[in-house]
N, C-alpha and C positions, 0 to 999 in steps of 0.2 A: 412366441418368444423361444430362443433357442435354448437346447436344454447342454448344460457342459458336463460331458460326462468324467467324471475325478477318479484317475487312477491312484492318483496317491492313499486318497481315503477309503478306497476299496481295497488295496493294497495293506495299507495298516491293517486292515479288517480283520484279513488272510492273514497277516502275519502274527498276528496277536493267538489265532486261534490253530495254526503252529505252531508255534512254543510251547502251547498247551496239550499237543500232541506228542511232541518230543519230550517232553515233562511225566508225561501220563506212563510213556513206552516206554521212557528210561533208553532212549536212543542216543545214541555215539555217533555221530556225523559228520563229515567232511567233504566237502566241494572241490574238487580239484581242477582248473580251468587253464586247456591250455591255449598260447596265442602267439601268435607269428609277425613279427614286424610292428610299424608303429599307424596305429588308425585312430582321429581324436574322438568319432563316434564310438568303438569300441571301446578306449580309453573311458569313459564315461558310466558305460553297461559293466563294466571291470570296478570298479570304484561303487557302485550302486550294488551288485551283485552281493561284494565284501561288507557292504553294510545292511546289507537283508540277511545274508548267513550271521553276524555278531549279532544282530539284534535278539537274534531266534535261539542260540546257542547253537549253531552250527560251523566248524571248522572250515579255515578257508584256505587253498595253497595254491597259488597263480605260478603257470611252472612259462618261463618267457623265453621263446628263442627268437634269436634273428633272422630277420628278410633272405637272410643269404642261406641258410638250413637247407638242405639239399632234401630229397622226396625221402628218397630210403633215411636218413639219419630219422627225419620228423618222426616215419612212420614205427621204425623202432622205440621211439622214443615215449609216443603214444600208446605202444605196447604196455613197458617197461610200468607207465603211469596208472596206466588201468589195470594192471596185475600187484599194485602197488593195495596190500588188504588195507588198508589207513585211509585210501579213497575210497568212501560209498558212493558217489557219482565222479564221471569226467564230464567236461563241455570242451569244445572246441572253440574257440572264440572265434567266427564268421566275423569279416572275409582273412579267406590266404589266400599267399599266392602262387596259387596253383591252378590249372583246370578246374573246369565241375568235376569230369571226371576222376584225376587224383582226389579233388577233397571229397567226393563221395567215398572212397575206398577207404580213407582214414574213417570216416564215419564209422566204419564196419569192423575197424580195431579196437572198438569200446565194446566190452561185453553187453547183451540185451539188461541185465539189470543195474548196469551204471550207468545208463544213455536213457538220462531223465530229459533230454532236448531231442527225442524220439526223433535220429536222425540216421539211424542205422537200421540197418533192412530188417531186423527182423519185429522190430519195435515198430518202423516206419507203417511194415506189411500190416501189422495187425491191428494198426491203426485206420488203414484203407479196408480192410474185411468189417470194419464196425467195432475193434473191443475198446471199449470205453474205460478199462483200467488203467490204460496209457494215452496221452493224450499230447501232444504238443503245445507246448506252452500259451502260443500264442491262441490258435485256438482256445484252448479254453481258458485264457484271457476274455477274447470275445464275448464269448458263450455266459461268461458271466455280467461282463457290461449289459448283454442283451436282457436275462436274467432281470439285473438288479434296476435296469431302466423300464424293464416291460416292452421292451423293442420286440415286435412280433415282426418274424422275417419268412411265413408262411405267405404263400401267394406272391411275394414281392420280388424285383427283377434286381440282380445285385450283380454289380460289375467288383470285380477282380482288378486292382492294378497293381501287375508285375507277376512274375512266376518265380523266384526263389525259393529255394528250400527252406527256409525261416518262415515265409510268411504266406507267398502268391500259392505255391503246391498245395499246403496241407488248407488252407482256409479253404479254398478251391477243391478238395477232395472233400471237405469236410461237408461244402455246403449241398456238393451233389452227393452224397448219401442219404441227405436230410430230403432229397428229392427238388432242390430250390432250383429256381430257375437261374443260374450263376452262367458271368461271360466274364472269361478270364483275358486281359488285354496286357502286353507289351508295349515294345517302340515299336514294333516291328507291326502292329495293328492299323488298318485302315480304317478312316470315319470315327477314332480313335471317341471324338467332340460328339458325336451324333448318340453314342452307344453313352455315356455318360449323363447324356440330358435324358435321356430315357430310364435309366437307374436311380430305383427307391431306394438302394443302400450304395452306397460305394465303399471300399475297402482298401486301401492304398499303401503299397509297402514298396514302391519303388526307389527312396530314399534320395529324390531328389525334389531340391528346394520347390515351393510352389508352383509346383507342376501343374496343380489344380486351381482355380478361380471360382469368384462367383459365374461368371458367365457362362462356366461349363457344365451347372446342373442346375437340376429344377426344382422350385418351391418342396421344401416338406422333406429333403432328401435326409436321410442318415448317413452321415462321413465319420470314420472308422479310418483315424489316420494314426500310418504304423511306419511312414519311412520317416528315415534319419537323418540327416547332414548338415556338416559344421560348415559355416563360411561367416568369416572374419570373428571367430570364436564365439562366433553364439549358433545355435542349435533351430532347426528350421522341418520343421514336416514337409509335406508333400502337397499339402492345404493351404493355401492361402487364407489362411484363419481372416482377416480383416474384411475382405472379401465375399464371407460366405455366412457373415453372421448372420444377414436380415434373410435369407433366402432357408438355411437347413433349419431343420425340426434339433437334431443333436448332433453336436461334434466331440469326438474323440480325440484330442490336441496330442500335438505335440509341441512341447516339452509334457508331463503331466498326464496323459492319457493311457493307451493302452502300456506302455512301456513297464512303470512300476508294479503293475497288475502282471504283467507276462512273468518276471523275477519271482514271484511271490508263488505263481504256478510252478514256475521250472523247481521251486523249492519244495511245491506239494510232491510233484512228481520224485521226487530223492525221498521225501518219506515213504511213498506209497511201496516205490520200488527198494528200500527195506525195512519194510513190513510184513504187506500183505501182500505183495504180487510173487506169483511163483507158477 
C-alpha cells in the first residue's frame, strides 16, 4: 500500500522546534523576500512563507516590483535590501524575468550569510565541496522525508526531473556526492519513458502539470514530487497522483508534500546563518 509522505506534519515538527530555538538564542529576525511581476504559484510560496515566519516569531517584509524593473534598477535595489542590517536573510522569489544568466548574478548580490536559499556562489560552492552547514532548502527537505520515512536510497537508480536551480541542480549535485547512481533528465532528453521505468526514486521539479503517469514507472517506485502549477486555480504537481497510487511504494504530493517542509528548511537555514555559521 502506498505510503503518503505529509509535509505539513513534518513541517509543523520543524517549526515548533524553531521557535524554541529562536526563544532559547533570544534571536531578532527578519525575512526579507524579493519578487518581480505576478506568478500565481509564487503567489502561494509568498503567502505560506509569511505564515511560517509569524508562526515562529520571525519578521517578514516582501519588497514587490514590477515586470517592467529594468536589470540594473532590480540589481541595485537587491543591494540596497541586503545591506538593509534589519534583514537577517533575503530570498529572491523564482522565477524573473530575466536570463538564467542575469538571475544568477543577482544571486550573487546577497551576502553569503543572508542567502539562506544557497543560491549564490559562494554558499552554492560550498555546498558542492560537501559543507553540510549550509544546505539548500529543498535538499534537505528530502533528506529529511527520506530520514523520517526510512527511504534507503543506497544502491538505488534515481532519475532527476528537470535542472533548475531550486530543485533539478542541487538535488542532482547532492545525490552524486552521496555517490548514488542519479540521471538527471530535461525536455531536451531522449528515451525520456525508458530511463523512468527503470528509476527506484524519481524526483521531479519540473513544474508542470502531470507530466508523470502511472504508466511511466515501475512497481515499488519512490515519487518525490516538487513541481508546481496553477491551471484553472487549483494547484497541480508533476505526478499524476491518481494514476500512481496502486503502482508507488511512496508519494511525495503535491499540494502537501515536499513544499511546506522546504519553507520550514529555508527558515532553519536563516537561524543557522545567525547563529552559528561563520
Amino acid at each position: 500500500m502506498i505510503k503518503i509522505l505529509d509535509g505539513r506534519k513534518a513541517a509543523e515538527k520543524d517549526l515548533n522546534n524553531l521557535k524554541k530555538k529562536i526563544e532559547v538564542k533570544k534571536l531578532k529576525l527578519n525575512l526579507a523576500i524579493i519578487s518581480v511581476g505576478e506568478n500565481k504559484v509564487s503567489e502561494i510560496y509568498l503567502r505560506k512563507k509569511k505564515l511560517a515566519c509569524e508562526k515562529i516569531g520571525i519578521g517578514f517584509k516582501l519588497y514587490h516590483f514590477p515586470r517592467r524593473i529594468g536589470q540594473k534598477e532590480l540589481g541595485a535595489k537587491i543591494k540596497r535590501i541586503s545591506k538593509n542590517k534589519a534583514n537577517s536573510g533575503v530570498v529572491i522569489q523564482l522565477p524573473l524575468p530575466f536570463d538564467n544568466p542575469i538571475v544568477n548574478q543577482f544571486f550573487d548580490l546577497i551576502p553569503f550569510k543572508k542567502d539562506i536559499d544557497c543560491l549564490g556562489a559562494t554558499n552554492f560552492n560550498s555546498f558542492c565541496k560537501g559543507d553540510k552547514r549550509i544546505t539548500p532548502p529543498v535538499v534537505m527537505a528530502i533528506k529529511k522525508f527520506f530520514k523520517i520515512y526510512k527511504i534507503k536510497i543506497k544502491d538505488k537508480n534515481v532519475v532527476v526531473v528537470g535542472t533548475g536551480r531550486l530543485v533539478g541542480l542541487p538535488v542532482s549535485l547532492w545525490l552524486a556526492n552521496e555517490k548514488i547512481n542519479v540521471i538527471t533528465v530535461n525536455k531536451s532528453t531522449r528515451n525520456i519513458i525508458d530511463l523512468l521505468k527503470k528509476a527506484d526514486i524519481i524526483i521531479s521539479g519540473a513544474g508542470k502539470a502531470n507530466l508523470i503517469n502511472g504508466s511511466m514507472i515501475k512497481n515499488k517506485v519512490v515519487l518525490i514530487d516538487i513541481g508546481a502549477s496553477i491551471e484553472k486555480g487549483k494547484a497541480f504537481g508533476d505526478i499524476e497522483t491518481s494514476t500512481v497510487l496502486e503502482k508507488a511504494s511512496f508519494l511525495a504530493p503535491v499540494p502537501g508534500g515536499v513544499g511546506p517542509l522546504t519553507i520550514a528548511c529555508l527558515l532553519e537555514n536563516l537561524i543557522t546563518l545567525n547563529s552559528s555559521f561563520d
